[in-house]
C-alpha positions in Angstrom: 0.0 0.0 0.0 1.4 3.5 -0.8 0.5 6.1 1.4 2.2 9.8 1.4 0.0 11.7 3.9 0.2 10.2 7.5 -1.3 12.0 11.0 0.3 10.7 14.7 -2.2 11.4 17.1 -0.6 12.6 20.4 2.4 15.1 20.5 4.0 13.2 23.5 7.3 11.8 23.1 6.3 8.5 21.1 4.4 10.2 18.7 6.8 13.3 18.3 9.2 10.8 17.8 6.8 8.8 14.9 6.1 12.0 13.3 10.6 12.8 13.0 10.8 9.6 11.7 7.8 10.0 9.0 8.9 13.1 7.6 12.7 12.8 7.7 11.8 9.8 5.2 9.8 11.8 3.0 5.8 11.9 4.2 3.9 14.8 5.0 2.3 14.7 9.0 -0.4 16.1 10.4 0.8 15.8 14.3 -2.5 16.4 16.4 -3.1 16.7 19.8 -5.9 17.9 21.8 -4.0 20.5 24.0 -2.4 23.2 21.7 0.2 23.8 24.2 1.6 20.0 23.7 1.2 20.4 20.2 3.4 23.6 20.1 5.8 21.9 22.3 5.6 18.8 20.3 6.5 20.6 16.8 9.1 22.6 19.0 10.4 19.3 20.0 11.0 18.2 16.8 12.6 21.3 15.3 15.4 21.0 17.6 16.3 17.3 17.5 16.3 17.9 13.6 18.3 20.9 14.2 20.4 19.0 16.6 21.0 16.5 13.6 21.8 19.0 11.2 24.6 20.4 13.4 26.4 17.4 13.6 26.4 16.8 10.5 23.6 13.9 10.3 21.4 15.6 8.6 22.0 18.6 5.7 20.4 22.1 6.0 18.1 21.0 3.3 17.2 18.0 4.3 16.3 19.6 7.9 14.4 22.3 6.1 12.3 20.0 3.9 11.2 17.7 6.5 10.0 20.6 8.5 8.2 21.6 5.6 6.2 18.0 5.6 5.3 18.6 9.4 1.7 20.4 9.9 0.4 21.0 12.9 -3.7 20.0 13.4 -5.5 21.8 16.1 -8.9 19.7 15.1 -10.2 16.5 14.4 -11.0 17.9 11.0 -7.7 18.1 9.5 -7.0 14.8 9.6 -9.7 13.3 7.2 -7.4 13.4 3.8 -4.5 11.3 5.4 -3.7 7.8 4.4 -2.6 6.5 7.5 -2.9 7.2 11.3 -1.2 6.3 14.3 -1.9 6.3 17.4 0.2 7.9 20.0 -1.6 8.9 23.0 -0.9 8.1 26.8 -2.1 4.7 27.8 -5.5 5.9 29.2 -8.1 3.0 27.9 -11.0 6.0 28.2 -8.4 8.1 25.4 -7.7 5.6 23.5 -11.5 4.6 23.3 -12.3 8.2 22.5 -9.3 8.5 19.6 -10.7 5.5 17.9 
């Protein structure tokens, strides 16, 4: 199955670290979470371990820049209707998890 759009669902550290992964290999996220300050602090997060990369040389200036680029932040349920694949990545809490999916 080919899929290009993804979301992670939960800006934690699992799924922050799901959503590096996705778009450092060349998919576009849509990282959701239902508190906007996790979800700023989650896109933060990711912007500085790619940075972090790109300083020691792991990672090129371009490369850092592009996968930024394929990182989208999704504030509401909504914006996550066109993707091709979710993940679920939100703290073990059976009640969340029964209310994600």
């Amino acid at each position: 199955m080919d899929f290009a759009r993804t979301a992670v669902i939960g800006a934690g550290t699992m799924g922050c670290g799901i959503a590096q992964v996705l778009i450092t290999s060349g998919l576009e996220v849509a990282l959701y979470d239902a508190d906007p300050t996790a979800l700023q602090r989650g896109v933060a997060r990711i912007a500085q371990r790619l940075r972090r990369q790109q300083e020691k040389g792991e990672l090129s200036a371009t490369a850092c820049a592009q996968a930024l680029q394929r990182l989208r932040p999704a504030g509401a349920w909504a914006e996550l209707r066109a993707v091709d694949l979710a993940i679920e990545a939100v703290p073990e809490k059976m009640a969340l998890k029964r209310e994600v999916f």
